[in-house]
VOTORVEX-406270 format. One record per residue (C-alpha): residue in three letters; x, y, z; residue number from 1. Coordinates in pm, whole numbers, padded with zeros to 5 digits. Layout:
% residues N
<node "ALA",<X,Y,Z>,NUM>;
...
***
This chain:
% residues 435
<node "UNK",<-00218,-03828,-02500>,1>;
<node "UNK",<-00346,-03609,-02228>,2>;
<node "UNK",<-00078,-03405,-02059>,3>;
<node "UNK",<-00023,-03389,-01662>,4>;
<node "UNK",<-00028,-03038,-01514>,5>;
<node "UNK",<00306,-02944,-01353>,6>;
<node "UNK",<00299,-02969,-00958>,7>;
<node "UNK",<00177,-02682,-00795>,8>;
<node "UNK",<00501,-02572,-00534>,9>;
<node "UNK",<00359,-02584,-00152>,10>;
<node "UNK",<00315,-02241,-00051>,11>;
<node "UNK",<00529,-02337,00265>,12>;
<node "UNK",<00778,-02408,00082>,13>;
<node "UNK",<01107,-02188,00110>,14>;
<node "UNK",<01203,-02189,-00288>,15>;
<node "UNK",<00886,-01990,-00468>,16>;
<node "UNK",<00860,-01925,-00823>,17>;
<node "UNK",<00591,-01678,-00837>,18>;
<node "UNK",<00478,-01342,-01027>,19>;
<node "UNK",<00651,-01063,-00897>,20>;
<node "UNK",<00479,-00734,-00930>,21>;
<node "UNK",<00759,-00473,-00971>,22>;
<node "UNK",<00853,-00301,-01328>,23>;
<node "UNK",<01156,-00519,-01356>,24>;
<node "UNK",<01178,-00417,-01684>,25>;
<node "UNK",<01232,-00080,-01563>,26>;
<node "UNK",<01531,-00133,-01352>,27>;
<node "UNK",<01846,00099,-01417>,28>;
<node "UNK",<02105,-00169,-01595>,29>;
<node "UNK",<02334,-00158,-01877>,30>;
<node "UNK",<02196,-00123,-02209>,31>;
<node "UNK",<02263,-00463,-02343>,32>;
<node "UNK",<02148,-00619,-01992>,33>;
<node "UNK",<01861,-00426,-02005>,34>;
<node "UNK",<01691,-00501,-02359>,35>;
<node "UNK",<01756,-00861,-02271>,36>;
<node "UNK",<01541,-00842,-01963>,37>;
<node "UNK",<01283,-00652,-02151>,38>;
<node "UNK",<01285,-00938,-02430>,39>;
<node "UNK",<01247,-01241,-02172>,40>;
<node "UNK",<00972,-01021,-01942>,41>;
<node "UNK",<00736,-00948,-02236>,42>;
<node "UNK",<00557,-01248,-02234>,43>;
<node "UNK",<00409,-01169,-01869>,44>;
<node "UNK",<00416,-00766,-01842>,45>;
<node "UNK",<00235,-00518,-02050>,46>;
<node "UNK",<00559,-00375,-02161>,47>;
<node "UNK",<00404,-00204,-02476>,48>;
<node "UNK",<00109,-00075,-02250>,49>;
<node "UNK",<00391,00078,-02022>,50>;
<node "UNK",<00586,00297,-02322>,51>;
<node "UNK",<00277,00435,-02458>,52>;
<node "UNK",<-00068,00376,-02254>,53>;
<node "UNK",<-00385,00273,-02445>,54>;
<node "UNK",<-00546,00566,-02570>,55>;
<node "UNK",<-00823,00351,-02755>,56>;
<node "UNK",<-01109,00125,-02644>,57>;
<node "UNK",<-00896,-00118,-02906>,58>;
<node "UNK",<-00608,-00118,-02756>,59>;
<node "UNK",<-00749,-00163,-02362>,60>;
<node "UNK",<-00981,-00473,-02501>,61>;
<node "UNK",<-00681,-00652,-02627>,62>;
<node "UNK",<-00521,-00618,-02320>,63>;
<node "UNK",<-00773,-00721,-02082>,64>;
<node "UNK",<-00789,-01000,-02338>,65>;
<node "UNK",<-00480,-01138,-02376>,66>;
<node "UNK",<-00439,-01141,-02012>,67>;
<node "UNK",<-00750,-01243,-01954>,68>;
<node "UNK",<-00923,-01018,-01744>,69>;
<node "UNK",<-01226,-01055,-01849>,70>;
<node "UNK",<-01367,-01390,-01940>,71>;
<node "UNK",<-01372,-01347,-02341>,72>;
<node "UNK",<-01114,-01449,-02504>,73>;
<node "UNK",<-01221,-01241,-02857>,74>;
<node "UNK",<-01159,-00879,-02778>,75>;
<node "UNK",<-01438,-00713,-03000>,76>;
<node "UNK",<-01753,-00714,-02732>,77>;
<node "UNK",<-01499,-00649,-02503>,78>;
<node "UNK",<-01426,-00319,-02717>,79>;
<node "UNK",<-01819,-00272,-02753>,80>;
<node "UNK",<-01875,-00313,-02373>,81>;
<node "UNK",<-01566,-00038,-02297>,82>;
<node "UNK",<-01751,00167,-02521>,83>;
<node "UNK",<-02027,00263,-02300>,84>;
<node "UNK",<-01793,00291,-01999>,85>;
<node "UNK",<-01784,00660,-01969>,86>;
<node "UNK",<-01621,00741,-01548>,87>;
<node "UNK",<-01546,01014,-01440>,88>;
<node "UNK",<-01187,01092,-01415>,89>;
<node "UNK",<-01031,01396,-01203>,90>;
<node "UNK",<-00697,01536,-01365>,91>;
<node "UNK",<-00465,01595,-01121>,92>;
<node "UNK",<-00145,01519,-01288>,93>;
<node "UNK",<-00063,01894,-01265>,94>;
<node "UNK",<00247,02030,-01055>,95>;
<node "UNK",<00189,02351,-00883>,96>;
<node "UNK",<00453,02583,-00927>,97>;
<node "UNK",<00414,02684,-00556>,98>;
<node "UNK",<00253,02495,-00315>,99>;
<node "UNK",<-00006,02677,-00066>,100>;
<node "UNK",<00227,02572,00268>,101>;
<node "UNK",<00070,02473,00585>,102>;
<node "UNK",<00266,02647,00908>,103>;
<node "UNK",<00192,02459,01258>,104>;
<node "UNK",<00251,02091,01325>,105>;
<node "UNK",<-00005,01870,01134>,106>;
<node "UNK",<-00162,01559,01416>,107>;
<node "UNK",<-00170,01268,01239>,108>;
<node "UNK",<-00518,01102,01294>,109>;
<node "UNK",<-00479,00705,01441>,110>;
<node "UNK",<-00659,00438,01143>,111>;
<node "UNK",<-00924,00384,01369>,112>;
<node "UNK",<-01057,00752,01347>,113>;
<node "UNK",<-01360,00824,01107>,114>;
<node "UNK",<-01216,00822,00693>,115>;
<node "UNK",<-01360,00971,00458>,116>;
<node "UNK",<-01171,00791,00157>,117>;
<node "UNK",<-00911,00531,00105>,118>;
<node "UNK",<-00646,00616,-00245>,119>;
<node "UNK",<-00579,00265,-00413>,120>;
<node "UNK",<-00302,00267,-00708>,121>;
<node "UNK",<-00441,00026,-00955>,122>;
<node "UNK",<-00215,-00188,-01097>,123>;
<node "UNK",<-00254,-00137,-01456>,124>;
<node "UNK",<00077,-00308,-01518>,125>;
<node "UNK",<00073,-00640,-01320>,126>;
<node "UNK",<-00311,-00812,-01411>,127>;
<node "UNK",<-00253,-01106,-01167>,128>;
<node "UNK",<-00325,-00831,-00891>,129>;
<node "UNK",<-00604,-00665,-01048>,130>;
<node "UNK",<-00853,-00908,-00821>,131>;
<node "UNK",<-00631,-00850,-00522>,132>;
<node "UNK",<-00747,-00414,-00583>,133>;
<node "UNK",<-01100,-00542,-00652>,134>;
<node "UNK",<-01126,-00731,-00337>,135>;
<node "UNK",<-00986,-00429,-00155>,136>;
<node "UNK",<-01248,-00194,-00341>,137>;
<node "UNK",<-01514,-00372,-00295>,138>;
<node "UNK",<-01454,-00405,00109>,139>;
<node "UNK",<-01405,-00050,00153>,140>;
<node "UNK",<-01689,00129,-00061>,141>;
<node "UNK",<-01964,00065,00222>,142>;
<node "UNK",<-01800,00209,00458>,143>;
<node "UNK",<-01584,00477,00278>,144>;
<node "UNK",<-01510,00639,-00078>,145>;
<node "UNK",<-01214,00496,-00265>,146>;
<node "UNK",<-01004,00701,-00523>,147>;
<node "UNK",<-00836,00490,-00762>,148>;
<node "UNK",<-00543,00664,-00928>,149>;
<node "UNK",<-00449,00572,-01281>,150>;
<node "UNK",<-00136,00694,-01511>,151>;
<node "UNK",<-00391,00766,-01782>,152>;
<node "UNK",<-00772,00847,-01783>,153>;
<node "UNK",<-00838,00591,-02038>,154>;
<node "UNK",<-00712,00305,-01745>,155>;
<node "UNK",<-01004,00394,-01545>,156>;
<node "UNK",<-01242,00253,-01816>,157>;
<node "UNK",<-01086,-00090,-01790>,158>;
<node "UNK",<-01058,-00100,-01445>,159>;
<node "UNK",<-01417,-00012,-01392>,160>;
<node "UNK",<-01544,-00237,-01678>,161>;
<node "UNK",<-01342,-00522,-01468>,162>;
<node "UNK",<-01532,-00376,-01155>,163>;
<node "UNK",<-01813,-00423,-01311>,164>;
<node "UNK",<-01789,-00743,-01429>,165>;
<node "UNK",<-01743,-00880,-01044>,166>;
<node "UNK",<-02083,-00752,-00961>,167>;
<node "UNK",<-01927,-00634,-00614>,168>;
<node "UNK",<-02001,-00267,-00591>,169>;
<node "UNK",<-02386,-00160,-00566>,170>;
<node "UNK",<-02308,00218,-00549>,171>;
<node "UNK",<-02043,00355,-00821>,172>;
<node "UNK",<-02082,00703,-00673>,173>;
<node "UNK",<-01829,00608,-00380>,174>;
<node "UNK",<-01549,00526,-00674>,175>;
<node "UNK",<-01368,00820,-00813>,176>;
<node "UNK",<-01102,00765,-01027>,177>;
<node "UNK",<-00792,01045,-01054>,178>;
<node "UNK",<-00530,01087,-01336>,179>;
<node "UNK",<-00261,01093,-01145>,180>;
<node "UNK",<00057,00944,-01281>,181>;
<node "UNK",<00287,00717,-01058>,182>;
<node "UNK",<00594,00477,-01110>,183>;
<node "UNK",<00435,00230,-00890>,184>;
<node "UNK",<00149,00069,-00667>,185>;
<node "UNK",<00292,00084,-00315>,186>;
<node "UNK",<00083,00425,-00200>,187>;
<node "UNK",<00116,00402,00115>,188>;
<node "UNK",<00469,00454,00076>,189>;
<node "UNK",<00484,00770,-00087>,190>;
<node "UNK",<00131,00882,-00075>,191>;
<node "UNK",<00008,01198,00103>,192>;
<node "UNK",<00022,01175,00504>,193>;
<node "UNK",<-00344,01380,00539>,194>;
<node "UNK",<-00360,01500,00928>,195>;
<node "UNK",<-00534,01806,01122>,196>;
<node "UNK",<-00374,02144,01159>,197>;
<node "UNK",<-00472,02298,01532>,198>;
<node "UNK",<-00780,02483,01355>,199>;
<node "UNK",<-00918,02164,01283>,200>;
<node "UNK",<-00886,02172,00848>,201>;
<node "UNK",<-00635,01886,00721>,202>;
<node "UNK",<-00346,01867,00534>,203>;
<node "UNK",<-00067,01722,00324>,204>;
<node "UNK",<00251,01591,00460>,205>;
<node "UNK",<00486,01539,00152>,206>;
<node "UNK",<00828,01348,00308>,207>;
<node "UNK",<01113,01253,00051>,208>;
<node "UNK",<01076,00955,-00142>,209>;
<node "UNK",<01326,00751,-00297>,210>;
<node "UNK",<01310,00413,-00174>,211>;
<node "UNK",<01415,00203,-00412>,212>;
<node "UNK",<01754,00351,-00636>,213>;
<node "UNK",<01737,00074,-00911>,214>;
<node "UNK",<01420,00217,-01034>,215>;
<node "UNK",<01309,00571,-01148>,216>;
<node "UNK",<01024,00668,-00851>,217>;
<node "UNK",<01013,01087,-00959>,218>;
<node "UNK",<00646,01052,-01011>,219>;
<node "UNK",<00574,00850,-00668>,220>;
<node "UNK",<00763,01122,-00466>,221>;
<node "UNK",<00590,01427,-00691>,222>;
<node "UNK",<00258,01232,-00612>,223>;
<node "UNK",<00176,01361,-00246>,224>;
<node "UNK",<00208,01750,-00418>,225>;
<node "UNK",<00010,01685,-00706>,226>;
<node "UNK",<-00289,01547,-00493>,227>;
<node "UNK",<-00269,01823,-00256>,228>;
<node "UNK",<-00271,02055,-00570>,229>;
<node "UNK",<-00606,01902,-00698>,230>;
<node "UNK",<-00739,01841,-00336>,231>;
<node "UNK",<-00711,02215,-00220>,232>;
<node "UNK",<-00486,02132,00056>,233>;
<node "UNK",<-00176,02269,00204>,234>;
<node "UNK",<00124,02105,00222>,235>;
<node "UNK",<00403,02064,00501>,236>;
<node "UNK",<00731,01948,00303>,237>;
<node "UNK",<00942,01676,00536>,238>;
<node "UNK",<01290,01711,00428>,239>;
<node "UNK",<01354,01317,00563>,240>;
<node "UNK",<01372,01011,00365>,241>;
<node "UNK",<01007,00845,00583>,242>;
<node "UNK",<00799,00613,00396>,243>;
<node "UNK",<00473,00555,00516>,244>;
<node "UNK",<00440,00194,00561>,245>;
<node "UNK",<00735,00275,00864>,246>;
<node "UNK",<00484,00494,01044>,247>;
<node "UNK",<00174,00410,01295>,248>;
<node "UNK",<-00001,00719,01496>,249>;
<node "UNK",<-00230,00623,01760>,250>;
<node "UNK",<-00358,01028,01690>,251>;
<node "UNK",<-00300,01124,02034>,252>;
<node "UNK",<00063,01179,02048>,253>;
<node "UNK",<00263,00845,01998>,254>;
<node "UNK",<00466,00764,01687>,255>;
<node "UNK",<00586,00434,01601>,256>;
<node "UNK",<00860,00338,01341>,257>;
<node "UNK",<01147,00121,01272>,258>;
<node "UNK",<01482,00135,01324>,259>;
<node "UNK",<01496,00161,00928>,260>;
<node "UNK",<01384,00561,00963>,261>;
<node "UNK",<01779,00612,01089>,262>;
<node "UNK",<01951,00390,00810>,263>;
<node "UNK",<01735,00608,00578>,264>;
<node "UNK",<01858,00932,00724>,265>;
<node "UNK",<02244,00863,00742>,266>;
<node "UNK",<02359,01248,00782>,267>;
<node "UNK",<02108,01312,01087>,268>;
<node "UNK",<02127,01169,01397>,269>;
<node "UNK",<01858,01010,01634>,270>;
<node "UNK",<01800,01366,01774>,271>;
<node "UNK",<01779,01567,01499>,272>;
<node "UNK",<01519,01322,01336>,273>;
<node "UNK",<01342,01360,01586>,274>;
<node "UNK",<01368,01727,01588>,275>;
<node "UNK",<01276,01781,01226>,276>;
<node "UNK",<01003,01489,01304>,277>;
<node "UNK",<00844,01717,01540>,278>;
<node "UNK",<00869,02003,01346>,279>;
<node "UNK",<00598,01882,01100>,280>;
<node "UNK",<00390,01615,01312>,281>;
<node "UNK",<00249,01705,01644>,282>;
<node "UNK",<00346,01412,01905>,283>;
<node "UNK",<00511,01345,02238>,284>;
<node "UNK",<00651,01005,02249>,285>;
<node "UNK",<00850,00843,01938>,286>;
<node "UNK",<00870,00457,01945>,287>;
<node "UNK",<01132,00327,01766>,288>;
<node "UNK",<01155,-00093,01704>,289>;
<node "UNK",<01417,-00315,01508>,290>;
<node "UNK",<01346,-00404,01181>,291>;
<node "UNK",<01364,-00731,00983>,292>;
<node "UNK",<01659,-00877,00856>,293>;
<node "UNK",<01691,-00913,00445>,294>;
<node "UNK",<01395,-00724,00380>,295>;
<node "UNK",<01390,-00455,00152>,296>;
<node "UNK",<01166,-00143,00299>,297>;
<node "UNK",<01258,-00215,00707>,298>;
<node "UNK",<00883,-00063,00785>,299>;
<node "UNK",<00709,-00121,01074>,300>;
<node "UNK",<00388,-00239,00909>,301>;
<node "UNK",<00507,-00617,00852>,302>;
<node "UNK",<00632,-00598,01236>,303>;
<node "UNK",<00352,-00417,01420>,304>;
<node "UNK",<-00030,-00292,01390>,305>;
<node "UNK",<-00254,-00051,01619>,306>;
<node "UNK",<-00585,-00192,01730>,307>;
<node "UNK",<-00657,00112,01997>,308>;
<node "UNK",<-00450,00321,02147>,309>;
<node "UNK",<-00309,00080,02413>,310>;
<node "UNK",<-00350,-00249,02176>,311>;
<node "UNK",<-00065,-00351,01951>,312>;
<node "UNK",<-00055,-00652,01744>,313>;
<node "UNK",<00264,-00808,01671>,314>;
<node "UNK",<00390,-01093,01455>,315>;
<node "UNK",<00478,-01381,01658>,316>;
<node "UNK",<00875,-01491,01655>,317>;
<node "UNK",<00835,-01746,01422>,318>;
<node "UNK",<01031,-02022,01272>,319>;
<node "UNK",<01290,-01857,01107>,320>;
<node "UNK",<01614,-01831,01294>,321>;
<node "UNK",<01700,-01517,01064>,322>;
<node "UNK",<01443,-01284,01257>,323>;
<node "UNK",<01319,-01438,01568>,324>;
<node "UNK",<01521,-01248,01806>,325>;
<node "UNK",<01399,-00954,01606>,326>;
<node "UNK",<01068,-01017,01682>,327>;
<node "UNK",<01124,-01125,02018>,328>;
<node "UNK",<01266,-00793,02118>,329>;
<node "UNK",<00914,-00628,01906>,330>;
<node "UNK",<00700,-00810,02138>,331>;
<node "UNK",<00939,-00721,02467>,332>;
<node "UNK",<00985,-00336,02379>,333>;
<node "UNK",<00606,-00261,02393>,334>;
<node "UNK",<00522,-00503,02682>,335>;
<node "UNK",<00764,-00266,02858>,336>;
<node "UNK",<00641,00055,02687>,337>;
<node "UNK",<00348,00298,02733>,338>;
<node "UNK",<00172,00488,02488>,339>;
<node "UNK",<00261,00908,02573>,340>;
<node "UNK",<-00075,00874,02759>,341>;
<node "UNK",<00121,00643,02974>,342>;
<node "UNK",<-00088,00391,02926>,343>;
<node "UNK",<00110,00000,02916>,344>;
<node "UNK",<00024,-00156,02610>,345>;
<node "UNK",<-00164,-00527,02573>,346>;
<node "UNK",<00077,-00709,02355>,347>;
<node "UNK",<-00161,-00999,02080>,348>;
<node "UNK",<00056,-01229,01885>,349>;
<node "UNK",<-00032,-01313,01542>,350>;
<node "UNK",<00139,-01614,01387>,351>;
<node "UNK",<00431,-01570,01137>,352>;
<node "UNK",<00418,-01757,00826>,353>;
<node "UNK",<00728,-01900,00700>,354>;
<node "UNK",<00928,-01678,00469>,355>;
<node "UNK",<01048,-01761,00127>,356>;
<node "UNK",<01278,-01696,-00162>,357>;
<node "UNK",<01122,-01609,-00471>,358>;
<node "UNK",<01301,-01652,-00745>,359>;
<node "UNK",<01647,-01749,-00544>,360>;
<node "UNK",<01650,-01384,-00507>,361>;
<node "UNK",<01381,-01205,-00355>,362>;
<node "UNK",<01285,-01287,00020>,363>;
<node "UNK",<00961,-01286,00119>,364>;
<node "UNK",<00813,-01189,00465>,365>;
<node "UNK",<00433,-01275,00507>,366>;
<node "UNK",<00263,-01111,00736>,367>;
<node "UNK",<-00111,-01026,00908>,368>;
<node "UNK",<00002,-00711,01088>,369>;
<node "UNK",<-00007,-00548,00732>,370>;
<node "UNK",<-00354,-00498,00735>,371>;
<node "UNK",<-00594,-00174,00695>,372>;
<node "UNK",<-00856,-00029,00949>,373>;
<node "UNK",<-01127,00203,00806>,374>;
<node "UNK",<-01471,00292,00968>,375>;
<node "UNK",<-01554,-00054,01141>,376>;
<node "UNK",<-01358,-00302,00965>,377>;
<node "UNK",<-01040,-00471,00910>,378>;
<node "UNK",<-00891,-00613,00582>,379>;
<node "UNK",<-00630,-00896,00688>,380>;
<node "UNK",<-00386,-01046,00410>,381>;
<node "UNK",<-00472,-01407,00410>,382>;
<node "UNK",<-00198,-01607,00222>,383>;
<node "UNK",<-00369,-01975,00214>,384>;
<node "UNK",<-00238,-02088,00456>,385>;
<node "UNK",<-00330,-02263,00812>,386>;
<node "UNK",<-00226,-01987,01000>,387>;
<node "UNK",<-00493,-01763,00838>,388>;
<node "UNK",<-00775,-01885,01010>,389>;
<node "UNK",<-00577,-01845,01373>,390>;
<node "UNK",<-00475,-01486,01259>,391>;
<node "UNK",<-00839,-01389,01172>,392>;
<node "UNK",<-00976,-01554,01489>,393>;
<node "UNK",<-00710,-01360,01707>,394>;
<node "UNK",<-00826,-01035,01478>,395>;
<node "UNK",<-01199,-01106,01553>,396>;
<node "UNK",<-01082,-01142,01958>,397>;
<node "UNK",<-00866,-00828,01964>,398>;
<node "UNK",<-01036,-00630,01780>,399>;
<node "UNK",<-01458,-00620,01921>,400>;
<node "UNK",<-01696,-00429,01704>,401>;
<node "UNK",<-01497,-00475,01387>,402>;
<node "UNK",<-01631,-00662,01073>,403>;
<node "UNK",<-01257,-00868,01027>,404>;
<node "UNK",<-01270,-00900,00589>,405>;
<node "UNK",<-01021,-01150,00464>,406>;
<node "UNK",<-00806,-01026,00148>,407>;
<node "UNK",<-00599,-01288,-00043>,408>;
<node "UNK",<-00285,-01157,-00104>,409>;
<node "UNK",<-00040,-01457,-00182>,410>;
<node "UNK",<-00048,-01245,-00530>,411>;
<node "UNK",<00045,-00894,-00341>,412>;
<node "UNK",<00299,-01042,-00082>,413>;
<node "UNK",<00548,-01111,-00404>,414>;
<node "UNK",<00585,-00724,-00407>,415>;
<node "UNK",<00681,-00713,-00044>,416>;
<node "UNK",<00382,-00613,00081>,417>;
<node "UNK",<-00006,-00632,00114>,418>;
<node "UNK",<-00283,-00421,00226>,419>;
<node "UNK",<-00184,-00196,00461>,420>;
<node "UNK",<00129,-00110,00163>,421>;
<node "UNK",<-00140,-00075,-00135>,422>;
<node "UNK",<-00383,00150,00052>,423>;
<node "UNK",<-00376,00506,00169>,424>;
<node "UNK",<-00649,00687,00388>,425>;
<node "UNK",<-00804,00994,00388>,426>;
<node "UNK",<-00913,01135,00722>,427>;
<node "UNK",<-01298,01297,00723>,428>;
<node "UNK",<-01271,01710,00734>,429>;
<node "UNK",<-01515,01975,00717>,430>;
<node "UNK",<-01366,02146,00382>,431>;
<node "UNK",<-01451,02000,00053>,432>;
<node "UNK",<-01169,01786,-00119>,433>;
<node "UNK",<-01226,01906,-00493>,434>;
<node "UNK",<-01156,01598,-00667>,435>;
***
């Protein structure tokens, strides 16, 4: 008797069940509450693959396997096929002892300036996003190198077997892969902020990191040093709690960030932020906007997004009564603002999905202003939805001269974020970055 499948949920719908890629089994809980979680999560995380990393060509064919990755289901020509993947892999999971410091203000350069790489975590632990970081990949080599950081060298085999596989990169000399270890994929959280000194040569911003206190993140906040370390570059320590995903630079003197940069700092006020703020970034005018209700990070990026310096895309109010006024007073602050040009700023609406509940405990905020410029085009999250064909038209109208590239990220969003969170540029210079 032939079974029906279940019914697929609508993805308007404000109860989701869906994948959520976070190390859940990671999070800090009493012993007995903890092995339970690990027991039931098993079935759908690499759990094993977490404790001790696959060392073998074995061991990474019977993962991509049994979450099939890869469109064999027997793991031995898998095993052959990993065999003759041979990439090259950077080590830069050294700490220095001392980092070389940088002294003057460092100008953070707007998206839209020339990049010379984008840094992409690959998700080694959650496969349902491993096509999510393909699609990404694959958009960005033409126009730009990509450095895809894994905990272990032997990752990067897998990952560019699975590239391979696609058939969507024609020139493997843009991909470099770094061991660099991390606790998660969200780099453009606690990645390196790469801007100019005054002479012109670039360097490392490394603020404090600790976003999340349920789970261990020593490695993400280490992560900024230990690229600097292998990159050559010097490093200005910010001694602020400032995640990257809650800062836009239109690279010629305006900052923008949430409100969520002051609930981070408790012990400082609003001046002395901005004090310390200005003691490592160079920048006249600080923008500061509200940030949305019952959502975890409070950044910017799922709010607002540069298209020039006196363009800002905003996400429309929306249905939900929860944040509407929030984004109201988004879209009224900057139709009142200037840029530190003084320049008024031309406001574009995107539309607002409907938000969601995953798992009757984790809200969900889609969003198109989390998208990533680099060197002539734009990747927009697309969710499947309606409203991503209006967002991509309004993309293709505010932005002239871009190539708009759709990413699906109804996988990604379930993490609380999507492009603009998984991705991390690089800034062109005229020193070489010795990966």
């Amino acid at each position: 008797m032939a079974t029906s499948r279940p019914k697929r949920i609508p993805a308007t719908s404000p109860a989701q069940f869906n994948y959520v890629p976070y190390p859940l089994w990671r999070r800090r809980l009493p012993f007995p509450a903890r092995l339970a979680a690990q027991f039931a999560l098993r079935r759908l995380y690499p759990l094993a693959e977490d404790r001790h990393p696959p060392e073998s060509d074995a061991r990474l064919a019977r993962y991509l396997s049994r979450f099939r990755l890869l469109a064999e289901s027997d793991p031995a020509p898998i095993q052959r096929e990993l065999a003759l993947i041979d990439p090259l892999v950077a080590d830069a999971s050294a700490l220095p002892e001392a980092p070389r410091e940088a002294q003057a203000p460092v100008r953070l350069p707007a998206q839209w300036e020339p990049a010379e790489a984008v840094i992409l975590a690959w998700p080694v632990l959650y496969p349902p996003l491993w096509p999510v970081f393909a699609a990404m990949t694959e958009a960005i080599i033409p126009v730009a190198e990509v450095i895809i950081t894994v905990p272990v060298p032997a990752w990067a085999r897998a990952a560019q077997l699975y590239l391979t596989r696609r058939g969507g990169i024609s020139d493997y000399r843009r991909l470099r892969f770094l061991h660099l270890p991390t606790d998660d994929i969200w780099v453009r959280d606690y990645g390196p902020l790469i801007g100019y000194a005054p002479d012109g040569s670039r360097a490392v911003v490394s603020a404090r990191y600790a976003a999340n206190p349920a789970y261990p993140q020593t490695r993400d906040d280490a992560m900024p040093l230990r690229f600097a370390h292998c990159a050559g570059l010097p490093v200005r320590s910010l001694p602020l709690h400032l995640e990257g995903g809650n800062l836009w630079s239109d690279g010629a003197g305006t900052l923008i960030v949430s409100d969520r940069l002051i609930a981070a700092n408790p012990y400082h006020t609003r001046a002395e932020i901005e004090h310390r703020l200005r003691e490592i970034f160079e920048f006249e005018k600080l923008i500061l906007t509200p940030r949305l209700a019952l959502e975890e990070t409070g950044h910017v990026d799922l709010l607002v997004k540069l298209g020039d310096p006196s363009t800002v895309l905003v996400s429309a109010r929306g249905d939900s009564v929860l944040n509407r006024e929030r984004r109201r007073a988004t879209g009224a602050l900057f139709r009142r603002e200037t840029n530190a040009a003084g320049s008024p700023y031309k406001v574009i609406e995107l539309p607002t999905p409907p938000p969601y509940v995953n798992w009757l405990v984790y809200p969900i905020h889609r969003t198109y202003t989390n998208a990533l410029t680099v060197n002539g085009r734009v990747l927009v999250p697309t969710y499947g939805l309606k409203t991503d064909d209006t967002a991509l038209k309004i993309y293709t109208e505010a932005m002239p001269g871009y190539e708009i590239i759709p990413i699906d990220c109804a996988a990604a969003i379930n993490g609380g974020g999507a492009i603009h969170c998984l991705t991390r540029e690089v800034p062109v210079g005229s020193e070489v970055i010795s990966l």
